[in-house]
C-alpha positions in Angstrom: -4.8 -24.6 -24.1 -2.8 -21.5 -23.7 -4.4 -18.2 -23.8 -3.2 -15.8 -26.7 -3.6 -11.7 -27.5 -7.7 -12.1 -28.8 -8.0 -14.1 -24.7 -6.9 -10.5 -23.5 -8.1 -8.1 -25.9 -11.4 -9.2 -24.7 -10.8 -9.4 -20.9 -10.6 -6.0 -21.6 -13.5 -5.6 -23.4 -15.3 -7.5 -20.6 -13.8 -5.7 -18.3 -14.9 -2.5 -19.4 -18.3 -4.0 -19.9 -18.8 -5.1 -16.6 -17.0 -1.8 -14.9 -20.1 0.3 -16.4 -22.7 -2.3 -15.6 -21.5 -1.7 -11.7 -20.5 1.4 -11.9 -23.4 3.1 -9.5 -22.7 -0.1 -6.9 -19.0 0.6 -7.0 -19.9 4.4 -6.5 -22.2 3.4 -3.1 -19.6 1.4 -2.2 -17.2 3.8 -2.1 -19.0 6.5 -0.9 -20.1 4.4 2.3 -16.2 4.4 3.6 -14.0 6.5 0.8 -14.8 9.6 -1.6 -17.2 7.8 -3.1 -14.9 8.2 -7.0 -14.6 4.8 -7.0 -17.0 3.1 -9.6 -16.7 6.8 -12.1 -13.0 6.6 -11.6 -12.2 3.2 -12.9 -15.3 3.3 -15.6 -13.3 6.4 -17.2 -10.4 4.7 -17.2 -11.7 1.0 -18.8 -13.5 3.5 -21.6 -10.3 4.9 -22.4 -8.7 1.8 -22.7 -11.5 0.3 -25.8 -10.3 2.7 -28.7 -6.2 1.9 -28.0 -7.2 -1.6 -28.8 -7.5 -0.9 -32.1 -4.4 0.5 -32.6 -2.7 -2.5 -31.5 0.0 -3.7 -34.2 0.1 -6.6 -35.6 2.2 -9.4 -33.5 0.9 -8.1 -30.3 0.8 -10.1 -27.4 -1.2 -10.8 -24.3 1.5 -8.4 -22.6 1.2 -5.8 -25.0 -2.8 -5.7 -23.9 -1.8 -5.7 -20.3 0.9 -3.0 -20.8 -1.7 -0.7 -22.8 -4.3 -1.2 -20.0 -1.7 -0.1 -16.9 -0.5 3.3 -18.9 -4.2 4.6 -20.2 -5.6 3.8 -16.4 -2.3 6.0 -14.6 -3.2 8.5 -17.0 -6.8 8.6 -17.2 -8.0 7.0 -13.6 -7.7 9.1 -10.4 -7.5 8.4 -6.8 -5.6 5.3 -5.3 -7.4 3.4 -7.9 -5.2 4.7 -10.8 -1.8 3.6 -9.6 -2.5 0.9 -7.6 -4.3 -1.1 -10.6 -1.9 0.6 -13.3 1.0 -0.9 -11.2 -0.9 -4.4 -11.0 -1.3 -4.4 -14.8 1.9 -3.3 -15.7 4.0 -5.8 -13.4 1.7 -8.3 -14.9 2.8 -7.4 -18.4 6.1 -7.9 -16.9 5.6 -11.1 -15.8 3.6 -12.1 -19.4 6.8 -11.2 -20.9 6.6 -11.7 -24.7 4.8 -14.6 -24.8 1.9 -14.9 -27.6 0.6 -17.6 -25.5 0.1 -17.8 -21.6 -0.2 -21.6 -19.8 -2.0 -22.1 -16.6 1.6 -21.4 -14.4 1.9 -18.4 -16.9 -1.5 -16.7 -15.9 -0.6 -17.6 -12.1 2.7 -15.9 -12.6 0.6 -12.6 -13.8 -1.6 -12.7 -11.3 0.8 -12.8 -8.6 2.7 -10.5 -9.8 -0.2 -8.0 -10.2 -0.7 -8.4 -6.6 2.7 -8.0 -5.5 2.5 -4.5 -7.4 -0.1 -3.8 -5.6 1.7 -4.7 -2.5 4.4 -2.7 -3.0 2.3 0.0 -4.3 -0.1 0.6 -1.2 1.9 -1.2 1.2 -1.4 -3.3 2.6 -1.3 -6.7 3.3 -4.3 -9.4 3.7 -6.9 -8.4 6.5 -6.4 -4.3 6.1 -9.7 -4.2 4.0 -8.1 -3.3 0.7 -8.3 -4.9 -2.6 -5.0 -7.2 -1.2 -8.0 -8.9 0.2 -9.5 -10.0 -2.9 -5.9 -10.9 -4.9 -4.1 -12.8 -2.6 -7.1 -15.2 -2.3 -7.0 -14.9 -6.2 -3.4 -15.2 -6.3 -3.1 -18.4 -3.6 -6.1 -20.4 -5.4 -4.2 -19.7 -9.1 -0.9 -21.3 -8.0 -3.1 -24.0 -6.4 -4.7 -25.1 -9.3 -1.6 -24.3 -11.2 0.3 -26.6 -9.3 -2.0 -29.4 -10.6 -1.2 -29.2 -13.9 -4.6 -27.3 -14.5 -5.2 -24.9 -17.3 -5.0 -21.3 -18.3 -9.0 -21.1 -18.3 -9.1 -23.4 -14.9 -6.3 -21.4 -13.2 -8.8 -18.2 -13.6 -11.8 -19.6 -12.5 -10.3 -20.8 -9.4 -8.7 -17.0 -9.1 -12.1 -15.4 -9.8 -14.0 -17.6 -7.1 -11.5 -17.0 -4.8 -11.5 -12.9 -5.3 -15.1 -13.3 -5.0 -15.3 -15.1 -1.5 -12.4 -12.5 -0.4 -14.1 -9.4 -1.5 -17.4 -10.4 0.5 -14.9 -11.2 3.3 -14.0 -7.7 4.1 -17.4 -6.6 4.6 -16.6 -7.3 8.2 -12.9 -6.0 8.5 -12.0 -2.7 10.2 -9.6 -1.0 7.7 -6.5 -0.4 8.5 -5.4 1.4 5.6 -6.8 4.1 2.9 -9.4 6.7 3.9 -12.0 3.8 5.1 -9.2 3.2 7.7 -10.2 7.0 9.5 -13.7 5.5 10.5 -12.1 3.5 12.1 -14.7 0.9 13.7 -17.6 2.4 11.6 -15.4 0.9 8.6 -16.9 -2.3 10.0 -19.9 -4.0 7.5 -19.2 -2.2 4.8 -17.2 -4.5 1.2 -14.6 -2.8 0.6 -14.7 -1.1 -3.5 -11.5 -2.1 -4.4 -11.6 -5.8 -3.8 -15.4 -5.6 -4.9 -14.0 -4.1 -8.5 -10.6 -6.9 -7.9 -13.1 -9.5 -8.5 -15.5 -8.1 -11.1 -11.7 -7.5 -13.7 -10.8 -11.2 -12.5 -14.1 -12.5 -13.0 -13.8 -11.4 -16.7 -10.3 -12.6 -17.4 -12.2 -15.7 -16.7 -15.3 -15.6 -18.8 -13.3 -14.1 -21.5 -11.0 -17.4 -21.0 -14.0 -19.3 -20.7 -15.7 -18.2 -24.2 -11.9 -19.1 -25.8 -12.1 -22.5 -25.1 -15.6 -22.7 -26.1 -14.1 -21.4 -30.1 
């Protein structure tokens, strides 16, 4: 079962949802090894994103959602947290295309491409403590299970898991990039916000996939 425009209408709906609930987490997060912005930053932005959605026209698809998501976050969301997700979203538009419906190798395709923007956006790679940490996990377990013929709503659990494990992973890491990297080895034992908030938005593409293939 593919995954059409009311799949991503409310992954965004989630994701707003759960952005507020952990809003004050993401905040302590931050403010252990950033500016501490974090969590108010992206909430502002996911709010400002809920009244566009019902303006979308009629014949939208799941692209459309993601391409209304990247623009109201690079305009709305300061901080490195702006671009760097409003890049993801957008290249992942990109990569939905025009498609009303998106497969299980569709959504990987998304979701790797969302990560590559990120990539080329912050220039960080896997192990710099960064939100990289928590998509290319994300990214690597979705072509997996993609691989295997799995489905759209499988492909994202597997993606949200895997952004989970990686996002608990950095606690650990020294960063090496962003403002947590001028601690230096203080940085150490800290999760890092951006994969924490990396996996909350994946964890809700796949509970909102989840509910569409309970309809």
């Amino acid at each position: 079962m593919g995954l059409d425009i009311t799949w991503a209408v409310d992954w965004v709906r989630r994701s707003a949802e759960t952005v507020a609930e952990h809003r004050t987490r993401l905040i302590a997060l931050d403010r252990e090894i950033g500016d501490g912005d974090h969590g108010e930053n992206l909430d502002r932005g996911f709010q400002a994103v809920l009244p566009k959605l019902d303006d979308l026209s009629a014949g939208s698809t799941p692209g459309d959602v993601l391409k209304l998501v990247a623009t109201t976050l690079i305009s709305t969301v300061g901080g490195a947290a702006g671009p760097l997700y409003g890049t993801a979203y957008l290249k992942g538009a990109m990569a939905a295309g025009s498609a009303t419906s998106l497969d299980g190798p569709a959504i990987a395709a998304v979701l790797t491409a969302a990560r590559d923007g990120i990539v080329a956006r912050g220039k960080a790679e896997s192990g710099d403590k960064t939100m990289v940490d928590a998509w290319t996990p994300a990214v690597e377990a979705a072509d997996a299970a993609a691989e295997t013929g799995a489905d759209a709503r499988t492909v994202l659990e597997a993606a949200a898991s895997a952004a989970e494990a990686g996002a608990e992973a950095t606690e650990p890491l020294v960063a090496r990039k962003g403002r947590a990297s001028y601690l230096g080895e203080r940085s150490a034992g800290h999760r890092d916000p951006g994969a924490e908030s990396s996996a909350l938005l994946l964890r809700a593409a796949a509970d909102a996939a989840e509910a569409a293939a309970g309809d």
